[in-house]
C-alpha positions in Angstrom: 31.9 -1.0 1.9 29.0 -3.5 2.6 28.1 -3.0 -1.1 31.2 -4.6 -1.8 31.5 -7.2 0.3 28.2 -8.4 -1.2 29.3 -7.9 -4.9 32.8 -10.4 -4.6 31.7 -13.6 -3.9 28.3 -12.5 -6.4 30.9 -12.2 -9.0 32.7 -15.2 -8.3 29.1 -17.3 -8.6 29.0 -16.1 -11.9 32.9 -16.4 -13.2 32.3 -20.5 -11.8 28.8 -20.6 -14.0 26.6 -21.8 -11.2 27.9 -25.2 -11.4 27.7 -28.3 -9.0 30.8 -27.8 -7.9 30.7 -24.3 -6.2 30.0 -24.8 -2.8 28.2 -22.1 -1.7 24.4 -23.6 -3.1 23.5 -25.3 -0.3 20.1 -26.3 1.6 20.3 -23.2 3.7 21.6 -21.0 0.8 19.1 -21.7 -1.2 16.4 -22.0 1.6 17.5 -17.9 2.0 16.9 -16.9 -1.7 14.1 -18.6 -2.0 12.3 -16.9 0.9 14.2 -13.6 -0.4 12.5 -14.4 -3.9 9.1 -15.1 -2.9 8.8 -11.3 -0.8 10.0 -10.1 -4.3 7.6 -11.6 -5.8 4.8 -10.3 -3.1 6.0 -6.9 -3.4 5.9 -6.8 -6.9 2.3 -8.5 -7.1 0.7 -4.9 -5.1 2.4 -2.9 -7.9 0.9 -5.0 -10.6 -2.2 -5.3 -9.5 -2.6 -1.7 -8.8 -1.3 -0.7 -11.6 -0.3 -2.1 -14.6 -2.6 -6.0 -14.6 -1.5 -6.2 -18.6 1.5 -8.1 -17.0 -0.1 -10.8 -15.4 1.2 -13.3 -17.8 5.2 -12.0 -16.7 4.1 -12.4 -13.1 2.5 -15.6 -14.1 6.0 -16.8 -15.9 7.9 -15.6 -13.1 6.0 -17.1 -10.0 6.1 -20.9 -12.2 9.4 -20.2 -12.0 9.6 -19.6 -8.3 7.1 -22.5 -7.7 9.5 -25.3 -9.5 12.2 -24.1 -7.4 10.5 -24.5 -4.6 9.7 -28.2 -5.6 13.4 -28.6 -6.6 14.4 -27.5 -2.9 12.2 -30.2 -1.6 13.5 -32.6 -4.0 16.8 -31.8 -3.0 18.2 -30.9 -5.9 20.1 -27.5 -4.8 21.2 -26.8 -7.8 18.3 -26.8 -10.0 16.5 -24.6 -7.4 19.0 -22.3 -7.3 18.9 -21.8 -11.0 15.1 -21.3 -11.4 15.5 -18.5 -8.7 17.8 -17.0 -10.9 15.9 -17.0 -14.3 12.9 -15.9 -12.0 14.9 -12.6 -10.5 16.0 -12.3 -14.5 12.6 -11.6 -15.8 11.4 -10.0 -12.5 14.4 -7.0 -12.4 12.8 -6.2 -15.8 9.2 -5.9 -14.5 10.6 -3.9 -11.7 12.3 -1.8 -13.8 9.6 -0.7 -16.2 6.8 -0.4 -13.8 9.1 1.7 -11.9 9.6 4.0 -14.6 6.4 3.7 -16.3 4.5 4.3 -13.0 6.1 5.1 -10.0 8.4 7.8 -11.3 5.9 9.3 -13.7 2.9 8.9 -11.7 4.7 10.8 -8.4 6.0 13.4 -10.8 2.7 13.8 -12.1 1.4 14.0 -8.7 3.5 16.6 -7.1 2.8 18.9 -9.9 -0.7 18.8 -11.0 -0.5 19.9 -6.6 1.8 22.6 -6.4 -0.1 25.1 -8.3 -2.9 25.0 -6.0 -0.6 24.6 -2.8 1.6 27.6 -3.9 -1.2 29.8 -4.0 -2.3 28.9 -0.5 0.5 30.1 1.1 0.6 27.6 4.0 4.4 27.2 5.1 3.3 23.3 6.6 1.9 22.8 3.1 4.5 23.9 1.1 6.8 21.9 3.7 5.5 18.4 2.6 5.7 19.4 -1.3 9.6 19.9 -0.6 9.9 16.7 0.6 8.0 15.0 -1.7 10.2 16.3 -4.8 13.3 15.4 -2.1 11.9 11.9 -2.0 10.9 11.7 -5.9 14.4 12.7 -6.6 15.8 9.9 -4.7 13.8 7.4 -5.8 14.7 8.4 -9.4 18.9 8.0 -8.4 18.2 4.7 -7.2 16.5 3.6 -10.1 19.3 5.3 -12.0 21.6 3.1 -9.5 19.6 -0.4 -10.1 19.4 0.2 -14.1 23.7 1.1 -14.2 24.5 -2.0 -11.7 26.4 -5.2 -13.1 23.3 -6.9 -15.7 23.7 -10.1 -14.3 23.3 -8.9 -10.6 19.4 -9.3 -10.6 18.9 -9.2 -7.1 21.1 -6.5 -6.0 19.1 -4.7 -9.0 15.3 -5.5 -7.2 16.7 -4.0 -4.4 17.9 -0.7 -5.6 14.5 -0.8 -7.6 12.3 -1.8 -4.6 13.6 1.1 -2.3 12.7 3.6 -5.1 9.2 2.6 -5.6 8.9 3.0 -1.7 10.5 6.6 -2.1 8.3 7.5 -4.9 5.1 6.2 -3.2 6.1 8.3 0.1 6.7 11.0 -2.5 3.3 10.8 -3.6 2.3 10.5 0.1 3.7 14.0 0.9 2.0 15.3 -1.7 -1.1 13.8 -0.1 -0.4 15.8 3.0 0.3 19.1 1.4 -3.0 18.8 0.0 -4.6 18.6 3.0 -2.8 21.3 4.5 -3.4 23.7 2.0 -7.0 23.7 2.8 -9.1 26.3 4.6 -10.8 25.7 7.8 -13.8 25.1 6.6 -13.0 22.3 4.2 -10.8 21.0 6.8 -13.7 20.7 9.4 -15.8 19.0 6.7 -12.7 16.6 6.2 -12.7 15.6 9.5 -16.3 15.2 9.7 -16.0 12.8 6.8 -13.3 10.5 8.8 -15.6 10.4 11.9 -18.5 9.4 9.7 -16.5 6.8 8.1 -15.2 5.8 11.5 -18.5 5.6 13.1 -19.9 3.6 10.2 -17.4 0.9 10.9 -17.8 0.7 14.7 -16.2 3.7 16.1 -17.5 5.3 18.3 -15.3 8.4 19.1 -16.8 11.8 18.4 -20.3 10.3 17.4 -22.6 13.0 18.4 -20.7 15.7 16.8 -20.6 14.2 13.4 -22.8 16.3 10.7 -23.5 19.2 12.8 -23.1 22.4 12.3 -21.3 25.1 14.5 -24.3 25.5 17.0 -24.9 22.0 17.1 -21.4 21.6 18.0 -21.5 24.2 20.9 -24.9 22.6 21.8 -22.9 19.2 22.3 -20.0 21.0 24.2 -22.2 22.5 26.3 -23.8 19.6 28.3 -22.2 17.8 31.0 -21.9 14.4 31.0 -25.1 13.6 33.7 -27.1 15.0 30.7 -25.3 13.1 27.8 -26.2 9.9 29.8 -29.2 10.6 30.4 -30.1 11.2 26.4 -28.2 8.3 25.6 -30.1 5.9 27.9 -33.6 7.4 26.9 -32.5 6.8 23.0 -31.3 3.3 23.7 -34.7 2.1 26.0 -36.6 3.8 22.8 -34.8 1.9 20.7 -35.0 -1.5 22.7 -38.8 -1.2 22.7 -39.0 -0.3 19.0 -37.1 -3.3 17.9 -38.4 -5.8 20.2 -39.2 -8.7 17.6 -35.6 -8.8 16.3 -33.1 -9.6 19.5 -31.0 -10.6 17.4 -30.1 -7.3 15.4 -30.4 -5.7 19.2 -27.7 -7.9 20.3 -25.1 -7.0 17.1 -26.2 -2.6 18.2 -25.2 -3.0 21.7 -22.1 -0.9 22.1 -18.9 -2.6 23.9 -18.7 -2.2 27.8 -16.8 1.1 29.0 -16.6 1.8 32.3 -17.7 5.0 33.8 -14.4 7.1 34.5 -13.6 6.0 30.6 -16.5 7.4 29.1 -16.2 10.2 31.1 -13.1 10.8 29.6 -14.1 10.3 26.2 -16.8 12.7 26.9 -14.2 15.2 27.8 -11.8 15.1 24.8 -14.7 15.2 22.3 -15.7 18.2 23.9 -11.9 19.6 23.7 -11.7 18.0 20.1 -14.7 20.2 19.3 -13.6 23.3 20.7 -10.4 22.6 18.9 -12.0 22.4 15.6 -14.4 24.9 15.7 -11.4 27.5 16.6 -9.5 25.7 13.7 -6.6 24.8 16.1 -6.1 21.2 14.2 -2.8 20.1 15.3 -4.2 20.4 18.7 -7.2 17.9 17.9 -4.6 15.8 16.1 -3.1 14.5 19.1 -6.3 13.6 21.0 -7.4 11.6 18.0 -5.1 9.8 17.4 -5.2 8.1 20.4 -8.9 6.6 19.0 -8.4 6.5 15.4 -5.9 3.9 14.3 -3.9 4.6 10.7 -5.1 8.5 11.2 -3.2 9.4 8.4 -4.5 6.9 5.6 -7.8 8.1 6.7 -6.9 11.5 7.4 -6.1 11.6 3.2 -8.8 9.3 2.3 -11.4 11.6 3.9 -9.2 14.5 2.1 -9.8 12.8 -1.2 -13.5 12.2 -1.1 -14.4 15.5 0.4 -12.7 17.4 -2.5 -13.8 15.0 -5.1 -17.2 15.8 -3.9 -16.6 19.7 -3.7 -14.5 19.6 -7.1 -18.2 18.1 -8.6 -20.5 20.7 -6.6 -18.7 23.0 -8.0 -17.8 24.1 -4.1 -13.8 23.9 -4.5 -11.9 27.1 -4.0 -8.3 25.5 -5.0 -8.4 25.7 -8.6 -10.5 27.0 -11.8 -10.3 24.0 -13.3 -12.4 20.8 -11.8 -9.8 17.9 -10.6 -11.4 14.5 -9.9 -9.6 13.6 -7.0 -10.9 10.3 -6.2 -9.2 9.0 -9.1 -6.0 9.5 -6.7 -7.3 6.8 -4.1 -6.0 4.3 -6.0 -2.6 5.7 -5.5 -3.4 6.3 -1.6 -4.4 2.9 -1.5 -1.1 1.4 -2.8 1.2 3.9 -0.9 0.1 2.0 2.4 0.4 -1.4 -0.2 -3.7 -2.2 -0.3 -4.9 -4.1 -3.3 -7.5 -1.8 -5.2 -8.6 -5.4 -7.0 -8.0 -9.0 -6.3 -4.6 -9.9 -6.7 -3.5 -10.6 -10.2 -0.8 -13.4 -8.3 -3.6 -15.3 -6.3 -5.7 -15.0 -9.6 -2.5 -16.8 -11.7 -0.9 -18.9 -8.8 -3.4 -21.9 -9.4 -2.3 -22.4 -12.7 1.7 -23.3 -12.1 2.8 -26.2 -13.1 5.6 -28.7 -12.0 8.4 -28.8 -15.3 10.2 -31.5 -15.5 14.0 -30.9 -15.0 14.9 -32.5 -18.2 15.8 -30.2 -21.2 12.9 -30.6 -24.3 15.8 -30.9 -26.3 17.6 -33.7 -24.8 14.0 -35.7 -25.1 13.9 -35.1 -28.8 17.4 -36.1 -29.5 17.2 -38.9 -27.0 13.6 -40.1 -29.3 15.7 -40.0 -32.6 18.5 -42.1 -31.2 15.9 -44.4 -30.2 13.9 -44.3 -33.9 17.4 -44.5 -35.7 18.8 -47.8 -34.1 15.6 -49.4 -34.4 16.0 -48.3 -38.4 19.3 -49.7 -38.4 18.3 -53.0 -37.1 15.6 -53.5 -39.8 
């Protein structure tokens, strides 16, 4: 039903012809579609750049397009505006459309199967879980493309939409995948994959489970083993060392000093890296999960990320016990990366933007014939 309420007065818009007279292109109409156009735009720009940069010149075309109807609304010419919007959604329903198809679909496809081999044979229920419901979500991200492709031509926005929601389904298809990857490891790569998140954590300022990172299992039940009077009392005599060591450069001191935590905090951190460790070591994961994540923000993204890099690195020692044949799986962070909608390069919009210019709202054609009237009176009157 809401469907249709929205498809009527669409229809109407284009039985009239977009002309002066229909009412509905107003200031605040038009205001609407152009903000609705430019978050089209912005979504479509991730997918480009990620993926398929050969059409930066159509993303070029289309954002000029976008940019003279933004200088139409402020000229207050409605109209004009409205139809620039238009043309833009024209050519950008057909980018959607084949980077949807040529990408999104293929690539999560692609995905989920070159996966399930592996996760199949590891017979881990969670595992296969996730694989199921990332062929559920593939599947419906391929009837909504079928949906967007079969809609009314002319109906260019209602067809971004319909294409927009798929490429979100396929990239959360391809993010279940992700997950049943990770679950179908063993313990053991799983303990290095979280090993590999704290490192990465620590390295940009974290500061949770620091003393446990690259140890092995009786360096871990060393750590769990002290209490926290002996913890602090290591930790002060490293940081005086360090203070006295580094004396000539206060400043790099200053950037090293850890944030202020008060006592009964530490203390508690103290605690759950000591039940985080125990947790780990008896491979109880989902238990460690949940203290975690209260110190890692975005724990799945770099849950998966560490997932990635530790099996690309196994898949090249020749360590991996998921497959005969070697599978570079960094080459999947790129798709990881534009799941959670990060640039893996500069964006090919920001790189383009700077070139748009303002068109002038008078036809080409009408300046030609208007030049030969002008040449052929001043024939006559010779």
């Amino acid at each position: 039903m809401k469907i249709r309420k929205y498809l009527l007065p669409l229809a109407i818009i284009l039985i009239f012809g977009f002309t002066d007279s229909f009412a509905g292109i107003d200031q605040t109409y038009v205001e609407k579609i152009l903000k609705e156009n430019r978050m089209f735009i912005d979504f479509i720009d991730i997918c480009v750049t990620n993926f398929n940069a050969e059409k930066r010149n159509v993303l070029f075309t289309i954002y000029q397009k976008h940019f003279n109807a933004e200088i139409a609304y402020l000229q207050a010419n409605y109209k004009r505006a409205f139809d620039e919007v238009y043309s833009s959604q024209k050519d950008m329903s057909a980018l959607y459309e084949s980077i949807l198809a040529e990408h999104y679909l293929e690539d999560s496809k692609n995905v989920l199967e070159k996966f399930a081999s592996d996760i199949i044979k590891a017979k881990n229920n969670s595992a296969k879980h996730y694989l199921t419901l990332g062929y559920r979500d593939r599947a419906l991200a391929r009837n909504l493309y079928v949906s967007g492709e079969a809609a009314y031509p002319k109906l260019y926005s209602y067809k971004i939409y319909k294409y927009m929601e798929a490429i979100d389904f396929a990239r959360r298809a391809k993010r279940y995948a992700f997950i049943s990857l990770y679950s179908s490891q063993d313990g053991k790569t799983k303990l290095k994959i979280y090993n590999q998140m704290f490192k990465t954590e620590n390295e940009k300022g974290g500061n949770f489970f620091k003393r446990f990172v690259d140890k092995d299992e009786k360096g871990y039940i060393a750590e769990m083993n002290k209490t926290y009077e002996e913890h602090e009392s290591e930790t002060q005599g490293q940081s005086t060392d360090s203070k006295t060591s580094s004396a000539d450069n206060k400043d790099n001191d200053a950037s090293n000093i850890a944030p202020f935590e008060k006592k009964a905090e530490k203390s508690s951190k103290f605690r759950k890296e000591q039940r985080v460790a125990n947790y780990l070591l008896h491979e109880e994961f989902e238990k460690a999960e949940t203290i975690i994540r209260t110190y890692v923000d975005n724990y799945n993204f770099k849950l998966i990320m560490a997932t990635l890099n530790v099996l690309g690195e196994n898949a090249h020692s020749g360590e991996s016990n998921t497959s005969d044949t070697v599978t570079d799986y960094k080459q999947y962070i790129n798709h990881h990366n534009d799941n959670y909608h990060i640039l893996n390069e500069k964006s090919v919009l920001e790189s383009v933007a700077g070139n748009a210019k303002i068109i002038d709202d008078v036809k080409k054609d009408n300046k030609i014939d208007d030049q030969q009237k002008i040449e052929g009176n001043n024939t006559s009157a010779d």
